[in-house]
N, C-alpha and C positions, 0 to 999 in steps of 0.2 A: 747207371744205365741198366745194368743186370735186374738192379730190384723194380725198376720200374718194370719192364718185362715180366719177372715175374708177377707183382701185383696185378698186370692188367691180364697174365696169363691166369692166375690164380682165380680172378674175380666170375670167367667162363667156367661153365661147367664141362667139364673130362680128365682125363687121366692126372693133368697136370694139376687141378684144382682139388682133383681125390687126393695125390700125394701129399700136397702140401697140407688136407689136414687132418690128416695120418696122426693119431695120436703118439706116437713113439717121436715122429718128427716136430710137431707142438713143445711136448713134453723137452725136448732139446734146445728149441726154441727160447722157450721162456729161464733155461737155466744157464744157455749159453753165455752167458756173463761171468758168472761163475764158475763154467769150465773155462773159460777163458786165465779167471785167476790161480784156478787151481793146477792146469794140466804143466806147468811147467815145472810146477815144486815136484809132486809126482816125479815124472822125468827125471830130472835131477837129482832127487833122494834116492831111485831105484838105479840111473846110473856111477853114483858115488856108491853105493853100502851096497849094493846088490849084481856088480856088471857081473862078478864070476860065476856066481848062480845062476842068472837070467840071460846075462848078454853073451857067453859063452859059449852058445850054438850060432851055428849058421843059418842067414836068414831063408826062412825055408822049413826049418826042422819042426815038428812037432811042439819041444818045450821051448822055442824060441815064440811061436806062435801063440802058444799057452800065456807064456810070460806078457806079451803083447796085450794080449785080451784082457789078460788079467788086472795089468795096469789102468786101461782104458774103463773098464769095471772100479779100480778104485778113484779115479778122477770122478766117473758118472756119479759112485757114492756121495765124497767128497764135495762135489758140487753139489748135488741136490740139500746136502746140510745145511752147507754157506746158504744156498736161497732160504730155505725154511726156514732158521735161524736167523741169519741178518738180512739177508737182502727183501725180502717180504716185510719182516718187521717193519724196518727200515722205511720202505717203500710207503706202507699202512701210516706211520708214525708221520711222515711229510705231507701225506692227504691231510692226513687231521691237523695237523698243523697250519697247514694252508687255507684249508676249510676254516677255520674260525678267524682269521685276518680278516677275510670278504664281509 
């Protein structure tokens, strides 16, 4: 229900349709697959090997916030690899594949 709204809000021209193609927001768009796969490993690796260092402050603090961002920075990395790397590959390699059955 949400995306339908959206799309029909998207498809008018205003603010709503300017956000949505916000290149920062596209750019998330098309890799959020891949953050999808990635942000938990992330998470989990920095809460296992890293709580004392990173999770140590209270939420609020400066190097709490730091450490925050900074994760979220190695997810965004992280994902955009997985896409470049395989999930584009991937994607490309199924066109063509497809394409010459027809």
């Amino acid at each position: 229900m949400i995306a339908v709204a959206l799309f029909s809000f998207g498809m008018q021209a205003g603010v709503l349709s300017w956000l949505l193609s916000f290149a920062p927001l596209v750019y998330l768009g098309e890799i959020s697959y891949s953050v999808y796969m990635t942000h938990d490993l992330v998470f989990q690796w920095a809460a296992r090997f890293l709580s004392d260092q990173f999770f140590g402050y209270a939420p609020g603090q400066l190097w709490h916030v730091m450490a925050q961002c900074s994760l979220i920075l190695m997810v965004i990395a992280l994902s955009d690899m997985l896409y470049r790397c395989v999930e584009r590959p991937c994607r490309e390699w199924a066109r063509r594949r497809l394409a010459t059955r027809e």
